[in-house]
N, C-alpha and C positions, 0 to 999 in steps of 0.2 A: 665212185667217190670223187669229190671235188676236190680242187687246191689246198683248201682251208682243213682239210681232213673231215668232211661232212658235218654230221651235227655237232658233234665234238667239237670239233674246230670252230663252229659259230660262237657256241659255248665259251669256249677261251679267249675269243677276242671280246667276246661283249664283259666277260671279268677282266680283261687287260683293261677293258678301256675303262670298267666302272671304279677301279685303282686307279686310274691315272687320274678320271676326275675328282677323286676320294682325295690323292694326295695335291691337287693344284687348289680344292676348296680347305683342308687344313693346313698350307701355305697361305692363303689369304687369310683365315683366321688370325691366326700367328701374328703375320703383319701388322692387320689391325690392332693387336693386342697390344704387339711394341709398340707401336704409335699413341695408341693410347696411355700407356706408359709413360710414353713421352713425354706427351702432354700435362699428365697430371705432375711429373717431375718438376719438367722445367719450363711451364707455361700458367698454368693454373694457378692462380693467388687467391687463396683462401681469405688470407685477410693483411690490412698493413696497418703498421704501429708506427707516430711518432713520438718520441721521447724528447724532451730540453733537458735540458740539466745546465741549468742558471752561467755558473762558471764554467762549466766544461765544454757541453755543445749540442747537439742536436744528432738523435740516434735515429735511423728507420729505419726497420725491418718489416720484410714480407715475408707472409707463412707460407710455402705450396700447399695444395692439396698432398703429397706425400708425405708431408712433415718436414720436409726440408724446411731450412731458413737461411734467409740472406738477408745481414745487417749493413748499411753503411752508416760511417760517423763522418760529420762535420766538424770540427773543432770551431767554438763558438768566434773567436776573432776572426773566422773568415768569413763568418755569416753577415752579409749588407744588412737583407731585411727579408720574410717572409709578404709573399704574395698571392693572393687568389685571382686566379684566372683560370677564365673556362676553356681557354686553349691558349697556347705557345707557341709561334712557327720562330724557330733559330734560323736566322741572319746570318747568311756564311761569315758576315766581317760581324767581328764582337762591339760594341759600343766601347769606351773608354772606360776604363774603373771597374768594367763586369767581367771576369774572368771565366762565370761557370754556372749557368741559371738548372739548380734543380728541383725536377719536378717528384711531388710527393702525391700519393693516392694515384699512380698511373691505371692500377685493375680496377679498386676499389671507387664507388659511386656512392660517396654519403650523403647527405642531406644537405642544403642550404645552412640550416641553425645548427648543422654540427659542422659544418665551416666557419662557418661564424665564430661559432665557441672556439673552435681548435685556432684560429688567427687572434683573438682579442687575447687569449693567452700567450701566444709567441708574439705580440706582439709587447704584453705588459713585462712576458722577461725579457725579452729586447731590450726596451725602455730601460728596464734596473739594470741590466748589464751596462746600458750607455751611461746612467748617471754612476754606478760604482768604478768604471774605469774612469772619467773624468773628474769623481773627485780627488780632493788630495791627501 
């Protein structure tokens, strides 16, 4: 008879070992799973919305893939002006009079003519907002 207890003993270590590797490839499953979890939580943007609303201000939300949502509001007197640009690199020092450049459709990749559309509209309620606050 050998150390290992002969055949027997070959036997049980090759079932130790085919648990061991059983439980370090459902550890990595796992893993994976949270991660992708993750992912689809709090990375994944299904889709993104913005709203004006004339006198009040400018709403955006993003949907996740989860169904989460995250909205931010802008209150319209703080809005300068909307801009389309196909990238943005912030300036550690702010220019004079710009406080906060935010960027809108961060996930989301639309179309040329649905930027288009989406700016000639914030740009025409812009416009009414500046002529109704200046009149008297």
């Amino acid at each position: 008879m050998d150390a290992c207890g002969g055949p027997l003993g070959n036997l049980t270590a090759h079932v130790w070992l085919s648990l061991q590797n059983s439980m370090i490839l459902s550890a990595a499953i796992f893993i994976t799973l949270l991660g992708l979890l993750g992912y689809l939580h709090f990375v994944k943007i299904d889709q993104e919305t913005l709203l004006i609303i004339d006198s009040l201000g400018i709403q955006m939300t993003s949907s996740y893939a989860s169904g989460k949502e995250s909205t931010t509001f802008i209150e319209m007197g703080k809005v300068k002006d909307v801009v389309i640009n196909e990238a943005i690199y912030m300036d550690p020092v702010e220019p004079p009079g710009i406080s906060e450049v935010v960027p809108v459709f961060q996930s989301a990749k639309p179309r040329l003519d649905c930027l288009i559309e989406v700016y000639r509209s914030c740009q025409e309620i812009l416009a009414h907002q500046k002529d109704t606050s200046t009149s008297p």
